[in-house]
N, C-alpha and C positions, 0 to 999 in steps of 0.2 A: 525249729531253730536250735532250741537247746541240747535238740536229742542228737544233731550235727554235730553240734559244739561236743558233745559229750565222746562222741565216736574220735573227733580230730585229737583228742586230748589221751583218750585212750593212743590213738596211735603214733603218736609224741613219747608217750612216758613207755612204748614198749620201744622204737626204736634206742632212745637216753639210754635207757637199761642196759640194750645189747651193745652200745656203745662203752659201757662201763666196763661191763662185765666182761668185753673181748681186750681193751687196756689192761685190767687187771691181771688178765691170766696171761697176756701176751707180755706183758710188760715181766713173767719169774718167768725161768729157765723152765720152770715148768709147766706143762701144754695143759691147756681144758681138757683134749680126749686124754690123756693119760690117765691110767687106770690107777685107782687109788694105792691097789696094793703096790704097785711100778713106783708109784711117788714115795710109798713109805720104803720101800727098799733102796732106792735111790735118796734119799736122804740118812739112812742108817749107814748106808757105802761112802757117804760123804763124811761122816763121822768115822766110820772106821778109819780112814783115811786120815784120819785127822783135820780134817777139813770142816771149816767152818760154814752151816745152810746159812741162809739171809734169811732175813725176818720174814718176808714173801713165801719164801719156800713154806718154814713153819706154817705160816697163815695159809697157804694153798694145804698142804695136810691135812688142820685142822678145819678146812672147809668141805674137803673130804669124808674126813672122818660125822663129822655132823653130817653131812647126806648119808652116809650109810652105814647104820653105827653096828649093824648086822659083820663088818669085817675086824672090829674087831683091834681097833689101833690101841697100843698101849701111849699117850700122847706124855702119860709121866715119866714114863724110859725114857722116850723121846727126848723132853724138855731135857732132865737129867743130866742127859749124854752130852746134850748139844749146850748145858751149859758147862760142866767140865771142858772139854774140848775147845771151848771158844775163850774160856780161862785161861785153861794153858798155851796156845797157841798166841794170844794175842795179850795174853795178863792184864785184860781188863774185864770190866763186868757186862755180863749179856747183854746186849742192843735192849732196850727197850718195846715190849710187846704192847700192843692199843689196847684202849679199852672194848673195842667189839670184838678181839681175840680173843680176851681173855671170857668174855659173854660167849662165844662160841665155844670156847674150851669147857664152861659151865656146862653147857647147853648139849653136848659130846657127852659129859658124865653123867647125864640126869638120870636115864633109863638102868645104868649103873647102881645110882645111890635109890632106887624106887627096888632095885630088884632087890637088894640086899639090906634094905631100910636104916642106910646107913649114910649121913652128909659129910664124910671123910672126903671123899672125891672132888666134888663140888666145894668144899670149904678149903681144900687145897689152895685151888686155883684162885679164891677172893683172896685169901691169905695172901697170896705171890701179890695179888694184885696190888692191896694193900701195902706190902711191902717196900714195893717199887713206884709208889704215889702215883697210878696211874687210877686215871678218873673215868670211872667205869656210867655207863650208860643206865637212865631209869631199868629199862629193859633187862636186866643184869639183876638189880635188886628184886625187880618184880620177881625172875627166876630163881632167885635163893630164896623169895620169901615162898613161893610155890612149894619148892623142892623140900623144904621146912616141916611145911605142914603138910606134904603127903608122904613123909618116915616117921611124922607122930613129935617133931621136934618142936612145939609151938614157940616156949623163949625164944628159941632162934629166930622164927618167922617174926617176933616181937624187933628184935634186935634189930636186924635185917631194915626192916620200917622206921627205926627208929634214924638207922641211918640215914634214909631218904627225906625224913624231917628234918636233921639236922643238919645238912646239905643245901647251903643256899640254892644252888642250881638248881636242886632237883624238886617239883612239887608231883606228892603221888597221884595218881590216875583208877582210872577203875579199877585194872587191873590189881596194881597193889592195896588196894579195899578191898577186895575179890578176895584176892589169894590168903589175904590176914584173915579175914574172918571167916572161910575155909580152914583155914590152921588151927585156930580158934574153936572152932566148934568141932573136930574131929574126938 
């Protein structure tokens, strides 16, 4: 009975998923099959143009870019361009990016900030996020505290934690125990 149960459940949350995940991508201009690099040059075209991506767009890139970090997207130009452009064209300030974007835009630079033992990359993006009071997921913290303590940054990894304490919403999980005291001990 339960192993039934177990099987029906599985194939509930894989159907849900492909239901999401085919909304999502059908719901931007831009297709699932379309090939990352096609996305990023069609987005750069749309800027050159002066034309303004939607937030979708951005977040289809940077979903992109996170699967295959092997190509290569510069997501900083990117943002860059497309907040200029969305300035001047419309004189107001950039749309509002989520809190799981901007954890994937982290999440995009890690491999980055690990090769070059540097958290420039990745503290970019908390910064932006930071600045734009958008409310970033445990998941987020955990990854800057990770990314922390494996360039040898511990304070930061401290920091990082300290935020997640003092965020009523957020209480930490293994993970961010994990990763602190990984940091810590390097």
């Amino acid at each position: 009975m339960l192993l039934r149960r177990t099987k029906q459940l599985k194939n509930c949350t894989k159907k849900f998923s492909s239901r999401i995940r085919f909304h999502y991508f059908s719901s931007t201009s831009l297709s699932r099959s379309s090939d990352p690099s096609d996305t990023e040059k069609k987005i750069q075209s749309m800027l050159s143009k002066g034309k303004v991506p939607s937030t979708e767009q951005f977040a289809t890139l940077v979903k992109c870019a996170k699967q295959q970090p092997k190509l290569n997207i510069n997501l900083m130009n990117i943002y860059t361009q497309w907040k200029l452009v969305a300035q001047t064209a419309t004189q107001s300030p950039l749309p509002h990016l989520n809190g799981d974007i901007f954890h994937d835009l982290i999440i995009t630079t890690k491999s980055k900030c690990l090769r070059q033992k540097n958290l420039s990359a990745a503290s970019y993006w908390y910064n932006l996020a930071q600045q734009q009071n958008v409310t970033l997921p445990l998941k987020t913290y955990n990854a800057m505290i990770n990314i922390s303590g494996k360039v040898g940054r511990s304070k930061d990894a401290e920091k990082y934690f300290n935020h997640i304490l003092s965020n009523q919403s957020l209480k930490p999980n293994i993970v961010s125990w994990t990763s602190l005291l990984e940091s810590i001990g390097r």
